[in-house]
C-alpha positions as CSV (number, residue, x, y, z in Angstrom):
1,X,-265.8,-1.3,23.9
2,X,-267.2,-0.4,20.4
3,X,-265.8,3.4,20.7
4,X,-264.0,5.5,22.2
5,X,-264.4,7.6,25.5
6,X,-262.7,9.4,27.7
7,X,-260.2,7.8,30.6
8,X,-260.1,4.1,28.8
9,X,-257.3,3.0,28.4
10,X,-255.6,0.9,25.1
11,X,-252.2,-0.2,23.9
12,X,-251.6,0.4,20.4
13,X,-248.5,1.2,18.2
14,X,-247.8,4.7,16.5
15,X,-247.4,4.6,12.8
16,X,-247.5,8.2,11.8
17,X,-247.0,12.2,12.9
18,X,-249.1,15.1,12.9
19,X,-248.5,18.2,11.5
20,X,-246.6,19.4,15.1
21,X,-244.8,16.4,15.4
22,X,-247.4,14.2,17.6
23,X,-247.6,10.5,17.3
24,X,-250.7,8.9,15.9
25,X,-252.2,5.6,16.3
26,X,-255.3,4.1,15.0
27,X,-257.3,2.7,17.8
28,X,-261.0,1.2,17.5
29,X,-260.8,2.8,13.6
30,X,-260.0,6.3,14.6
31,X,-256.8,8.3,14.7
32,X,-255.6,9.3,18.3
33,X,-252.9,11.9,18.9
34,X,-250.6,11.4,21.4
35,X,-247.7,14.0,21.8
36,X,-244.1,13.0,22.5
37,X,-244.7,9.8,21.1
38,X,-242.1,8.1,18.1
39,X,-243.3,6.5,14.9
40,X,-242.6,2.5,15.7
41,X,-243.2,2.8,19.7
42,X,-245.5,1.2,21.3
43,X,-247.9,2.8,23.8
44,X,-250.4,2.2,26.8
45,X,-252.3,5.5,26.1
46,X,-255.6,7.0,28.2
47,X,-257.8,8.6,26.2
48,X,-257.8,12.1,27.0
49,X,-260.5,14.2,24.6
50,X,-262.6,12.6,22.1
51,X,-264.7,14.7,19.1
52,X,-266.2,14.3,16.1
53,X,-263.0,15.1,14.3
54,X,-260.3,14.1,16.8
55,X,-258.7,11.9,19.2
56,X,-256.3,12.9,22.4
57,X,-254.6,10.5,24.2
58,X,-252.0,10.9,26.6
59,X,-248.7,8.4,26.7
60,X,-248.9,6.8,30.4
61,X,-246.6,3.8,29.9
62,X,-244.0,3.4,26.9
63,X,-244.2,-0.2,26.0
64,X,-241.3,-0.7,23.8
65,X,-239.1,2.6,22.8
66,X,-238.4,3.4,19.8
67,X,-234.0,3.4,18.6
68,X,-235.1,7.1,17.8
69,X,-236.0,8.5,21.2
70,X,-233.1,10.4,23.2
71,X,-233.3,12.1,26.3
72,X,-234.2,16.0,25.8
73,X,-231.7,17.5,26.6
74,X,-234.1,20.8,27.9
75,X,-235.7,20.3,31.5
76,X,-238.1,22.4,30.5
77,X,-239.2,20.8,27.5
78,X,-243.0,20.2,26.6
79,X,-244.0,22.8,29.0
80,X,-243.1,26.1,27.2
81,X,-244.3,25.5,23.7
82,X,-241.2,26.3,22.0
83,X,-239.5,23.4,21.0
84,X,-241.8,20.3,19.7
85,X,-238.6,17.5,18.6
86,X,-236.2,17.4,21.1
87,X,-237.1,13.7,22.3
88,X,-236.2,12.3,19.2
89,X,-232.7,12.2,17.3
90,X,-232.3,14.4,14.8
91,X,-232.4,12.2,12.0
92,X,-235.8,11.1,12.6
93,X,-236.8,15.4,13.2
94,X,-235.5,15.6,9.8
95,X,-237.8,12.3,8.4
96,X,-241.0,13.7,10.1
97,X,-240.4,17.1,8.3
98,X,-240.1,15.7,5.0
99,X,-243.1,13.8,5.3
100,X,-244.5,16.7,7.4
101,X,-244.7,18.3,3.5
102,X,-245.0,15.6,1.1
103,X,-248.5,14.5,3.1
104,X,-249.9,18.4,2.7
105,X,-249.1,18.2,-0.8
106,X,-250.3,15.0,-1.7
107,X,-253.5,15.4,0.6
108,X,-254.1,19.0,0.0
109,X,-252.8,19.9,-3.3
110,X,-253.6,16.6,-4.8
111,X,-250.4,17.1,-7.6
112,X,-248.2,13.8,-8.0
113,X,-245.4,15.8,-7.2
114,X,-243.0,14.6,-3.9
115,X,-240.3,16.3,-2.5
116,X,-236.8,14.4,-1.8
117,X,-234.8,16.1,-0.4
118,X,-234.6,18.0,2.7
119,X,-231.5,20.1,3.5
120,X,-230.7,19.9,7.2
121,X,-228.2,22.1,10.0
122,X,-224.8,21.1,10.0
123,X,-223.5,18.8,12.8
124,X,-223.4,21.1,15.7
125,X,-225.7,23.8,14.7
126,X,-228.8,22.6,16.0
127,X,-228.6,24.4,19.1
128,X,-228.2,27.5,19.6
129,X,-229.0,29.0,16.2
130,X,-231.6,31.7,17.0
131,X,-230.0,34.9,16.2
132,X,-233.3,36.6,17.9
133,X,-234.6,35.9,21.3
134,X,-238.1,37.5,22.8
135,X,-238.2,36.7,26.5
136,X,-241.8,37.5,28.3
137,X,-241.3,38.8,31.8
138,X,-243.4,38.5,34.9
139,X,-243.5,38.4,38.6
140,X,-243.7,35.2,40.6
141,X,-244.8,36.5,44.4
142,X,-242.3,33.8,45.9
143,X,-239.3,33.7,43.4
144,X,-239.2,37.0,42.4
145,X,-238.6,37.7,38.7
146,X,-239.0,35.9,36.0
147,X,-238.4,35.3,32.1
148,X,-239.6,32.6,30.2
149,X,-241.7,31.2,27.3
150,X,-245.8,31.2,26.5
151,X,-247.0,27.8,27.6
152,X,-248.8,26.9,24.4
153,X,-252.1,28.1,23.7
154,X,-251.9,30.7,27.2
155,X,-250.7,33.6,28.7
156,X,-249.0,31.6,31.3
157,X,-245.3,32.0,31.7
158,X,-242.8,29.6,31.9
159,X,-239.9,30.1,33.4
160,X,-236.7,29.8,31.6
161,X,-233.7,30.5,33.0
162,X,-231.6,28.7,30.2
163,X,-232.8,27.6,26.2
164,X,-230.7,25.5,24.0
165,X,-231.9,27.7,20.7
166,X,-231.3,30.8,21.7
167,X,-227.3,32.4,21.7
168,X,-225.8,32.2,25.4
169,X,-225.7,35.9,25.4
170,X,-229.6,36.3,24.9
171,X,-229.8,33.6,27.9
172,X,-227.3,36.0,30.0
173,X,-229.7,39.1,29.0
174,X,-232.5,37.9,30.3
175,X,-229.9,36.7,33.8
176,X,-229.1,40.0,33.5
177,X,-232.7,41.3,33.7
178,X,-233.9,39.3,36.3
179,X,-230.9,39.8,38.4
180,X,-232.0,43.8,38.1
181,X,-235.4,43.5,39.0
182,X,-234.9,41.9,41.7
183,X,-232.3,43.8,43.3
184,X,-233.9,47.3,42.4
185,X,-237.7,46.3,43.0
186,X,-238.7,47.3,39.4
187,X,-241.5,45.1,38.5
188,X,-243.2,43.1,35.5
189,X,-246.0,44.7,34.3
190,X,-249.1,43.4,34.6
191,X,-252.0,44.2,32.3
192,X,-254.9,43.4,34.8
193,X,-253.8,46.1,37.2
194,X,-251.9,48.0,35.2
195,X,-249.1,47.9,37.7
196,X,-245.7,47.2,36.8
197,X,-243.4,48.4,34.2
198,X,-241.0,45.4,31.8
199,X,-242.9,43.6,29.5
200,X,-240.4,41.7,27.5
201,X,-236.9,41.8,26.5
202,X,-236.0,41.3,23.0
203,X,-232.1,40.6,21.8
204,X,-230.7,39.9,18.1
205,X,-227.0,39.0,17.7
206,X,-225.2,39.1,14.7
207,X,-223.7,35.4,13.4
208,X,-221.2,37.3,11.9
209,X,-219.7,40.3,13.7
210,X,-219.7,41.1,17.2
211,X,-222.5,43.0,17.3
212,X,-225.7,42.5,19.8
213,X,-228.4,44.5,20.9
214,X,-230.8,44.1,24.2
215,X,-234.3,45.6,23.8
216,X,-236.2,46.4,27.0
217,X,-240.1,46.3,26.3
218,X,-241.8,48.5,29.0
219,X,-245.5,49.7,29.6
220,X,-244.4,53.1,31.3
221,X,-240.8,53.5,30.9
222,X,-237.7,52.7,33.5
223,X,-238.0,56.7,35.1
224,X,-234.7,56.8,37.4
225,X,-233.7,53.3,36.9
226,X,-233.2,53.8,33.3
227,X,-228.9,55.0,34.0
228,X,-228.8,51.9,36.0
229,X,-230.2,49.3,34.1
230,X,-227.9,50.5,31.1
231,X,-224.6,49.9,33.9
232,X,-225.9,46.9,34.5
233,X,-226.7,45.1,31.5
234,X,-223.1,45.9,30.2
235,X,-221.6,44.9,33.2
236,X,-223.4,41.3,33.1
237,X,-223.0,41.3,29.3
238,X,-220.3,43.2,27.5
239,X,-220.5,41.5,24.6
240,X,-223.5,44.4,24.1
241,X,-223.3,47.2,21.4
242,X,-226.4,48.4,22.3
243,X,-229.5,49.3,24.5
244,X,-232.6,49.9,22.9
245,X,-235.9,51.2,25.5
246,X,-239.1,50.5,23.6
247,X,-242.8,52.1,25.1
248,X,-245.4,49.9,24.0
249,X,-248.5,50.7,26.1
250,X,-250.7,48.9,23.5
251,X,-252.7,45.8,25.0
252,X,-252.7,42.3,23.5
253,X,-249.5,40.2,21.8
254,X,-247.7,42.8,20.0
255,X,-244.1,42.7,21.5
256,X,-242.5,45.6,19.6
257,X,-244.9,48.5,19.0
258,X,-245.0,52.6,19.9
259,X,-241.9,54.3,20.5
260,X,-238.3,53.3,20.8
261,X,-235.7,55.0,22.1
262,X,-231.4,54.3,21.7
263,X,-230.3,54.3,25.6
264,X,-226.8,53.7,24.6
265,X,-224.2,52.2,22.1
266,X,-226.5,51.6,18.3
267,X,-229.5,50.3,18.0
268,X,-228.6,48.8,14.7
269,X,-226.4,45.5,14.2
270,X,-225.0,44.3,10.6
271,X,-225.0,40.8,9.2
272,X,-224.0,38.6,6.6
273,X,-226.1,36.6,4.4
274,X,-225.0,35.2,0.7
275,X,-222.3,37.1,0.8
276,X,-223.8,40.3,1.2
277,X,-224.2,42.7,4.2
278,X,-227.3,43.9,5.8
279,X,-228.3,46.6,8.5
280,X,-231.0,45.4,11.3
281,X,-233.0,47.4,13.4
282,X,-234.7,46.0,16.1
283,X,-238.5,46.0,13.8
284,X,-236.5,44.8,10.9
285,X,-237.2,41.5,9.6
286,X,-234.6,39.0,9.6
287,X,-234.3,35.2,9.1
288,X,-233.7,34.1,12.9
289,X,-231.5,31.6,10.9
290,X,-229.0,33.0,8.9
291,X,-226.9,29.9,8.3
292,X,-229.6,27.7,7.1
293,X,-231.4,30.6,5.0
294,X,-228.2,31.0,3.0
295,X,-228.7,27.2,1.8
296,X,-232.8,28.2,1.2
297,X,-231.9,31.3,-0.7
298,X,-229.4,29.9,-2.9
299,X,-232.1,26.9,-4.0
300,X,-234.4,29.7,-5.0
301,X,-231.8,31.7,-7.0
302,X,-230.8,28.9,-9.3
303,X,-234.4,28.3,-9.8
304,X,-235.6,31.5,-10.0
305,X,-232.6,32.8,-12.4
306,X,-230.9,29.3,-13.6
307,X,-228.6,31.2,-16.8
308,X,-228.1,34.2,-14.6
309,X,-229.4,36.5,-17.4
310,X,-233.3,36.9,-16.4
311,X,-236.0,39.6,-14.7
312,X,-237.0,38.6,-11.6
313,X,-239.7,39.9,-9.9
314,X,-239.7,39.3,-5.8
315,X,-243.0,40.1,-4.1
316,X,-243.2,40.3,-0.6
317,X,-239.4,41.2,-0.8
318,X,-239.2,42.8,2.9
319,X,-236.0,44.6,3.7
320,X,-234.8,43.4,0.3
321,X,-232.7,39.8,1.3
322,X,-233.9,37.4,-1.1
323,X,-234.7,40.7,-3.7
324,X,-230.2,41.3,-3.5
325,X,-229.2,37.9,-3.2
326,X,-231.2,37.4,-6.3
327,X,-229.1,40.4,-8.1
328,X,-226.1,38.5,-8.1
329,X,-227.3,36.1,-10.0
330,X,-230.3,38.1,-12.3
331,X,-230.2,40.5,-15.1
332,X,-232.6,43.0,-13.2
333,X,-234.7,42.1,-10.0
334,X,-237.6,44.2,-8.8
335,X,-238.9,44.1,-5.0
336,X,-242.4,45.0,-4.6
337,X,-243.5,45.6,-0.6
338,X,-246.5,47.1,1.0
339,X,-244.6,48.0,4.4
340,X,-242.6,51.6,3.4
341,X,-239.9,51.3,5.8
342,X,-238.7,48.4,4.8
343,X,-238.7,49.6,1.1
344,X,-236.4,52.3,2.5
345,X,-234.2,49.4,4.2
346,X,-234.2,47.4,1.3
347,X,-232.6,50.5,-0.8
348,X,-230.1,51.2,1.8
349,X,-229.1,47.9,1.5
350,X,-229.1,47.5,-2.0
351,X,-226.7,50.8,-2.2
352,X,-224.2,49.5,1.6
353,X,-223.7,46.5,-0.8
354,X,-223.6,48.6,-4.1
355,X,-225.9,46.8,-6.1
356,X,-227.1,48.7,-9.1
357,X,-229.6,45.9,-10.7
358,X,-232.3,45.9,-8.2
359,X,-235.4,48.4,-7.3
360,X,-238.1,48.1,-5.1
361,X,-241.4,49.0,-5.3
362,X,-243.5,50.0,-2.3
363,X,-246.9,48.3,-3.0
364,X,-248.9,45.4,-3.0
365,X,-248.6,42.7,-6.2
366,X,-251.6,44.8,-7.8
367,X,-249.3,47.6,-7.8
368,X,-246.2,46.0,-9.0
369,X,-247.3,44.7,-11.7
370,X,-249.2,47.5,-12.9
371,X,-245.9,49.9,-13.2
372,X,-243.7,46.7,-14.6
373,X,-246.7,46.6,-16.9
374,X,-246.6,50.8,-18.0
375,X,-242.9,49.9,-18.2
376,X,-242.9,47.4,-20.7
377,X,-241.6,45.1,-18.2
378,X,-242.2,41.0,-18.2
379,X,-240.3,39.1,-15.9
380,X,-239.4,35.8,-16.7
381,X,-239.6,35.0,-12.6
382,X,-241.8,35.9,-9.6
383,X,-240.5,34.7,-6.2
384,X,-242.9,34.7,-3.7
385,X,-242.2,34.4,0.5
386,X,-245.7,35.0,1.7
387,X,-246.4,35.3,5.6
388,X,-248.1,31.7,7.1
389,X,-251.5,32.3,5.7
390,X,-249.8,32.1,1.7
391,X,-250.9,33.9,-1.2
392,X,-254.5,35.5,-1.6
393,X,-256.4,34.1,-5.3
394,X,-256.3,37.9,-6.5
395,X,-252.3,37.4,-6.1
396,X,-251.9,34.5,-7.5
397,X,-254.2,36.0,-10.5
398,X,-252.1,38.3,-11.2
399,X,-249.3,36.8,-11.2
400,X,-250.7,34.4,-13.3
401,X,-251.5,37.6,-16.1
402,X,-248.3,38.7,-15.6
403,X,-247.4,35.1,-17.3
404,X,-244.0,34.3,-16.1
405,X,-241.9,31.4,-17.1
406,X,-241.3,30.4,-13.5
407,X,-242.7,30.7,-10.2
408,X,-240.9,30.2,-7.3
409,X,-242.5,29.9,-4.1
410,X,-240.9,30.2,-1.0
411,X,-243.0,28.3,1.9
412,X,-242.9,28.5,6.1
413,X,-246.6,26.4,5.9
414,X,-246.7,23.3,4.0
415,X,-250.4,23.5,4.6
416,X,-251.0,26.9,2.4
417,X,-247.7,25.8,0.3
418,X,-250.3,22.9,-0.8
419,X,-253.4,24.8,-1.1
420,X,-251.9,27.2,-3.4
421,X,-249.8,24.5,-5.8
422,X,-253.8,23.3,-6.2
423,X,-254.6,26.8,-6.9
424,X,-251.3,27.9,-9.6
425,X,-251.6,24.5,-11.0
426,X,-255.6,25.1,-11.9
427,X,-254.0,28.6,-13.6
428,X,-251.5,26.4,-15.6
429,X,-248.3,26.4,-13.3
430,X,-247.1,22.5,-12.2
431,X,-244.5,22.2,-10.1
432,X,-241.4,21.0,-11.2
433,X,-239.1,20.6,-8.3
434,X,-238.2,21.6,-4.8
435,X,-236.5,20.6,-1.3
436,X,-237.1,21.2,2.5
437,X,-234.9,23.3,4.7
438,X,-235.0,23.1,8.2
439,X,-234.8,26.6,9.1
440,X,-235.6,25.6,13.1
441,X,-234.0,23.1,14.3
442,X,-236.0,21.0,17.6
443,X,-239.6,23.0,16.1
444,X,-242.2,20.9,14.3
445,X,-241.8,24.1,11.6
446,X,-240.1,23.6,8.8
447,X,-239.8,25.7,5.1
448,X,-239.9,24.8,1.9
449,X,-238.7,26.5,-2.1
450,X,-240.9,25.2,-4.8
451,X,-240.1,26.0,-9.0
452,X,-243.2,26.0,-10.4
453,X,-243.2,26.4,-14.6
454,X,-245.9,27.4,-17.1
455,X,-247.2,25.4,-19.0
456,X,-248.0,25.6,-22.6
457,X,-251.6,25.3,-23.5
């Protein structure tokens, strides 16, 4: 056997990971992928898929184990596409992250530059840190209701009646949902027929007060069952402040979209993060996080503002977190955003937590910079928390003619993380330091704060 095909069959040890967290082994000269499988095992492994530019194998028989491996403690796990690391301990989850980045940057950004540090959850917040839980619903013709989890890459539900990352209150919601439909007859809607009415049903809990709010998505509404469902959800959970009905009757992946409606209690809940207290709608972002995004926004305020004295300028700034944590520790910081209502969040929140030395901007970078510019404004900083597909050139341009000291570069892709380094470092920014924080514990996702400096020509 000269190559590889599919179905043969070969024993051969893992010495690497993917970028999701999947063992790799070199077999016959080519790398083969094989998920759920530890750096150091060793493997009997059928060859599942074989391309040009990949190899799948599948793990039939583990030859020797690795000390790593533990048993997951999910039943459900490697079916729903949630979770990717709860096979192995969480020391090794926190080794395969680090290298997760250091191998995008060395591979993709080509800068001698390594990371050393990655900042971990505390002992016994691995589980059950999600302050936000999205639960699709649908209809199994034997069992009834159900809730669950996307298998990955389909539409296909998985049913879920209990998840170790989510609070026990959103696992009780969804109880509580199920429980409802089937008792009442109120159905999951489904898009083919257009029958049907709950889609989802969305909760965020504070970490901090007790504060909680369950979102109903529905295609058509809840009609006479709406009175009932309220009883019922704060009878099952009464931890509940409030009951939010949304309409979305757009197709496709959208969760929360078209009209929402307050059934009872607030739709808002409050929070703490640095310090400071923020107001969250249900379409408000928020770190899912908020313990472990305290340690990653406290890494970029000492490098964004390390004497406490400069002008920060935070693009992509949201509802204004990073933008008011960094005015604690900034002489001014400006937010610029495209998205206008969470401009208006992020002033609410800058005056609920009477902050005076920050003002945001509703625009793109272009735009920013252009009034800081009219203004006779430089800033000595620009943080930047991009979505997963990073900065566009024409934004890193102009931050680059905006010429700050520092950039610092807040990351939830290693892979566009890397890309861009390549990109600032071409324009005369080299990175200078940065750590990993593992903002999702048992996920192959992990972020990453990078100080980039200017250097002189």
């Amino acid at each position: 056997m000269d190559e590889l095909s599919k179905n043969q069959m070969h024993t051969a040890e893992i010495t690497g990971y993917s970028s999701t967290g999947a063992g790799v082994c070199r077999i016959l000269g080519r790398a083969v992928f094989v998920d759920f499988a530890i750096v150091g095992e060793i493997w009997e492994i059928l060859i599942l898929k074989v391309t040009s530019s990949a190899v799948y194998g599948k793990g039939i028989k583990l030859v020797k184990p690795s000390p790593e491996r533990v048993t997951p403690l999910c039943p459900i796990f490697g079916k729903c596409g949630g979770c990717d690391l709860m096979h192995m301990n969480y020391e090794e989850e926190l080794r395969f992250k680090l290298s997760r980045v250091n191998d995008a940057i060395h591979r993709i950004a080509g800068l001698d530059f390594t990371i050393n540090e990655i900042l971990g959850a505390d002992e016994n917040q691995t589980l059950r840190y999600r302050n936000k839980a999205i639960y699709a619903v649908g209809q199994d013709n034997n069992k009834g209701a159900v809730t669950g989890f996307f298998r990955e890459r389909s539409h296909s539900i998985v049913p879920a009646p209990e998840c170790f990352i989510q609070t026990e209150l959103s696992v009780r919601c969804a109880s509580a949902l199920r429980e409802f439909m089937d008792k009442t007859g109120v159905e999951a809607y489904d898009e083919k027929t257009g029958k049907g009415q709950i889609r989802h049903i969305f909760t965020r809990c504070s970490m901090k007060f007790p504060q909680s709010v369950a979102c109903i998505v529905s295609a058509k509404g809840l009609h006479e069952h709406t009175n009932d469902l309220i009883n019922f959800l704060r009878e099952k959970c009464p931890e509940l402040t409030g009951i939010v009905l949304c309409i979305n009757k757009s197709a496709g992946n959208t969760v929360l979209a078209g009209d929402f409606y307050t059934l009872w209690g607030s739709e808002f809940i409050e929070d703490e993060l640095c310090g400071l207290r923020f107001k969250i709608s249900p379409m408000s972002f928020y770190q899912v996080n908020p313990r472990q995004a305290e340690k990653l926004y406290e890494l970029a305020l000492s490098y964004a503002s390390p004497d406490c004295d400069g002008i920060v300028l935070d693009l992509y700034c949201g509802t204004g977190t990073i933008s008011l944590c960094l005015a604690t520790k900034a002489k001014f910081v400006y937010g610029a955003e495209i998205i206008e209502s969470a401009v208006i969040n992020a002033r609410q929140n800058a005056e609920t937590n009477g902050i005076k030395n920050a003002e945001f901007i509703l625009g793109d970078a272009g735009i920013a910079a252009k009034k800081l510019e009219q203004a006779g404004i430089r800033p000595d900083s620009v943080v930047v928390d991009p979505p997963r597909k990073g900065l566009s050139v024409d934004v890193i341009d102009t931050i680059g003619e905006m010429s700050p000291q520092r950039v610092v570069y807040v990351s939830c892709d290693p892979a566009t993380l890397a890309r861009d380094m390549r990109i600032f470092a071409e324009r005369g920014y080299l990175p200078l330091k940065g750590a990993a924080v593992d903002m999702f514990p048992r996920t192959s996702h992990v972020e990453c704060v990078v100080l980039m400096s200017r250097m002189e020509k």
